[in-house]
N, C-alpha and C positions, 0 to 999 in steps of 0.2 A: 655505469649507473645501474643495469639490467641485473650486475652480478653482485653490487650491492643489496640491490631489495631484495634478492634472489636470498642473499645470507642472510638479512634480516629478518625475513620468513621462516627460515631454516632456524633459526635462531628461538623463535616465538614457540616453532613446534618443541624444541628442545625443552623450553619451559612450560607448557602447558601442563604435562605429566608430572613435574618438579613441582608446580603448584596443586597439582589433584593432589600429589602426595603428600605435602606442607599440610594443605587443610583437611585429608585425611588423617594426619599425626595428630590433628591440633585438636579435631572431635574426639579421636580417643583419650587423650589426655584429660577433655574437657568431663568425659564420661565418668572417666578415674575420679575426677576428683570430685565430683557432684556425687557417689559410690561413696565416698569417703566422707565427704562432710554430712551423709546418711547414717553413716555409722556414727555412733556416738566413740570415743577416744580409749574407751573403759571397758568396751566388749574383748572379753576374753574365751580363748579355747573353750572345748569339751575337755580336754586334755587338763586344762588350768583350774578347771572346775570343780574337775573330780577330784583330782589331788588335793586342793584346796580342803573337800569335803573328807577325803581320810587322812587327811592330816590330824584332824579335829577330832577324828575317830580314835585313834592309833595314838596320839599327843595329847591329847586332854579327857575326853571322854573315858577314855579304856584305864586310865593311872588314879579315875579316882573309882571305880568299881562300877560305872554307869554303860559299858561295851555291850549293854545287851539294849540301847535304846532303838527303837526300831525307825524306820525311814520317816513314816510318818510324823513321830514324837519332835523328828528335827526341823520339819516345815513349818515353816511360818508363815501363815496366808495374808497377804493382805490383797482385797480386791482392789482393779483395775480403777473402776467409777471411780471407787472411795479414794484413792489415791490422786488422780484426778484434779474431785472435789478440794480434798486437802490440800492440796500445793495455789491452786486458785485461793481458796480462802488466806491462805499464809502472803503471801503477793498482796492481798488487800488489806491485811492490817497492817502488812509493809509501809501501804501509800498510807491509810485512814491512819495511823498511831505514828505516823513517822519514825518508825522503825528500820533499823537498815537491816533486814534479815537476810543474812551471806546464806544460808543452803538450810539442809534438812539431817542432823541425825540419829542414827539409827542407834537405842541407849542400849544397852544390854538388862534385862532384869529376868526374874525369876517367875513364876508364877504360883497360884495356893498350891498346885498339886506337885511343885518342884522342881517343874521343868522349864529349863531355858525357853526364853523368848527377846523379843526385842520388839520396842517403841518408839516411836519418832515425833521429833522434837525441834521445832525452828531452834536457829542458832544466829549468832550475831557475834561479831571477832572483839574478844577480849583484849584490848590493845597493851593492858600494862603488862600479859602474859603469854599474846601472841599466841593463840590460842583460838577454834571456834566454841565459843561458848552458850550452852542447849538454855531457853529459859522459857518460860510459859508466865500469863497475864491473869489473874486471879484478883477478881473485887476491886478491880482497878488498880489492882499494885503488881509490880514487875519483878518477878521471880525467878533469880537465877537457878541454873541446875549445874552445881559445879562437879562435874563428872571426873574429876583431876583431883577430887578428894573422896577418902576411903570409905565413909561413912556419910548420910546426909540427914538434917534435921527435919522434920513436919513444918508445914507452918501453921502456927496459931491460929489466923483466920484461911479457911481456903471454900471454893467454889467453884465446881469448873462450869465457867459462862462464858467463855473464848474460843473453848474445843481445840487448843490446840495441841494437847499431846494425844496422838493417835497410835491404839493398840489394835491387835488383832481382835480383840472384841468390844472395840468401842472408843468411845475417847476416855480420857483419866484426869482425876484433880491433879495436883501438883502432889500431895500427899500419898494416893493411890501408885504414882509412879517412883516417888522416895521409896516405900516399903519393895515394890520391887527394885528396883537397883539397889537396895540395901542388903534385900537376900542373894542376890548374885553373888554380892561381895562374899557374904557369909559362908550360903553353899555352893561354890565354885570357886573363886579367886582365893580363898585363905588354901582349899582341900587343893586344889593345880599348883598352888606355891610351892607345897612340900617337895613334890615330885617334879615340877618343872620350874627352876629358881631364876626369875627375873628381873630386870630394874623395877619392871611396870609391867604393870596388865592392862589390855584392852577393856575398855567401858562404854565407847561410840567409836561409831564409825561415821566421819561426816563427807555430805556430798552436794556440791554448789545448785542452788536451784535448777541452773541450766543447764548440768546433769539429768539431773532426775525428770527436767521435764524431757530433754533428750531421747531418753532412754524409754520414756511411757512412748514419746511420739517413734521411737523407733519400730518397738513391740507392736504398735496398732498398725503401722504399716507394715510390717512383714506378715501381722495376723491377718489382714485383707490381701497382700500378694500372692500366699501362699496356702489360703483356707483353713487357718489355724484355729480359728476361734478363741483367742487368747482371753482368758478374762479375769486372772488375776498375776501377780506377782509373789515368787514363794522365796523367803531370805532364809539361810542358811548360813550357821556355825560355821568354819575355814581357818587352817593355820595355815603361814607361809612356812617354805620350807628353811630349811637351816641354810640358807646360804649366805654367807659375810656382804655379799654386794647388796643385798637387801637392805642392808644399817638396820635401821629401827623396827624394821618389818621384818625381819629374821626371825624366824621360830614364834612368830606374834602372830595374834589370834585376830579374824577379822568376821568380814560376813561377804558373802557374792550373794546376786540378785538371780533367776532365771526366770521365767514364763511358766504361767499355770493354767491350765484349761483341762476343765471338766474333771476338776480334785487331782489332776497329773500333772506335773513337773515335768516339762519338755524343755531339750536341752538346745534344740538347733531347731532349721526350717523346715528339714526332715519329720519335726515331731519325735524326735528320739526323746524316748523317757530317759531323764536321769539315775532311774534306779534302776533301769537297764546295764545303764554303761555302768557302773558299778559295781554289778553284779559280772561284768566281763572284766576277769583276772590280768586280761591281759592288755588293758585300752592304757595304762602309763607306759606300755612298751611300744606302742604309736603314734609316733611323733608327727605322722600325719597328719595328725587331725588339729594337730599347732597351724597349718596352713588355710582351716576351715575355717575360721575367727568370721569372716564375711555370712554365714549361715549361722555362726553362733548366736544364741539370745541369752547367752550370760552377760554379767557385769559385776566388775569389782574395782581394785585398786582407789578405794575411796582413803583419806587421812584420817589414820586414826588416834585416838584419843583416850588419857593420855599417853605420852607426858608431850607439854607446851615445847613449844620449841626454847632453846634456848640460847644465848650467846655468849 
């Protein structure tokens, strides 16, 4: 009986260290993946980033005689608050108008002075075309933006009293953002045809609400972890590169997101300027920094549009 309890004892101590180390496994795991569901799903490289951005350079910009546009010319500012603000307000004409509004996106257009930009636009899934489809509320009528066609008409009556198409300088009528997406078409999409010949060209890029709020709530927290002072979001131009596994997004033109503080484009948590790494000839031959995605404050891989899915 003595040498019974004696094993059973023996026994307990065996497991006690088996159980530290069980529930030291289980905390770690537990940490992984609270680290992960922090990260939003879409944060990409430094690496991913940049490429993205000379592809755009190299692949569309430089082929129609535009290679000398400078860093600046390609930012697209839109502040932190305002973004925010917008995505709250779209969530509440959601509930108030009983709207199912699926995500946000980002339309491509022109501006007076001829320079790319891009505006954002609730969207709602076009069911007979499978499709997220951008539309805006005007004088109480409901205005699609069909971004899957080449050209788009004005409307007759418009008034922007909704606010929800949101530019870099303000909101837009429905009219105000036809005329740009119409020059896109004109000066970009007909001139990148010539030289780079495809089914479809990119016109939005869209991305699920809970994305985007994702991605703000990620940025405020790493900008308080890390003393960032993050206070705006700058989108930029991107082509994917030519690779067949890509399908549809092969040599397609998109937009990635990064963090902006104090008129700088900072690429990670380090506060690396983007138009640093850039400027280093040699950052696509480190493949390194594919493994930094965790300190990255980029974001891309949103669906773009067109063309609709089809079957």
């Amino acid at each position: 009986m003595r040498k019974k309890m004696t094993a059973f004892v023996s026994l307990g101590l065996v497991c006690i260290p088996l159980f530290l180390s069980c529930e030291t496994n289980q905390q770690t795991e537990e940490a992984q993946l609270n680290a992960a569901l922090e990260k939003p799903e879409k944060i990409i490289s430094t690496v991913k980033a940049a490429t993205l951005f000379n592809n755009d350079h190299t692949t569309r910009l430089s082929s129609i005689g535009k290679s000398k546009t400078t860093f600046e010319d390609k930012a697209i500012h839109f502040e932190l608050d305002v973004l925010t603000n917008y995505i709250q307000h779209l969530e509440k004409v959601a509930v108030s108008k009983k709207i199912p509004i699926t995500g946000v996106s980002f339309v491509f257009g022109t501006d007076a002075h001829g320079e790319r930009t891009t505006f954002m636009m609730p969207s709602t899934r076009n069911a007979e075309l499978d499709y997220q489809e951008s539309f805006t509320i005007e004088n109480d009528q409901f205005l699609t933006f069909r971004h899957i066609d080449t050209f788009l008409l004005a409307s007759k009556t418009t008034g922007n009293d909704e606010n929800l198409i949101l530019s870099t300088e303000g909101y837009l009528s429905f009219n105000e953002a036809v005329t740009m997406f119409n020059r896109y078409q004109a000066n970009y999409i007909e001139q990148i045809a010539v030289k780079v010949p495809r089914d479809f060209y990119t016109k939005a890029v869209w991305y699920s609400l809970d994305e985007i709020n994702a991605y703000i709530t990620y940025l405020k927290k790493k900008s308080n972890k890390h003393h960032l002072d993050i206070t705006g979001i700058d989108v930029f131009f991107g082509v994917y590169d030519k690779n067949p596994d890509l399908e549809l997004k092969s040599n397609a033109q998109t937009v990635f997101l990064a963090a902006s503080t104090q008129n700088q484009t900072i690429i990670n948590t380090k506060g690396t300027l983007l138009n640093d790494v850039l400027k280093n000839d040699d950052f696509h031959k480190n493949d390194a920094t594919d493994n930094e995605e965790d300190e990255s404050l980029a974001y891309n891989m949103g669906q773009l549009s067109p063309p609709p899915v089809t079957n």
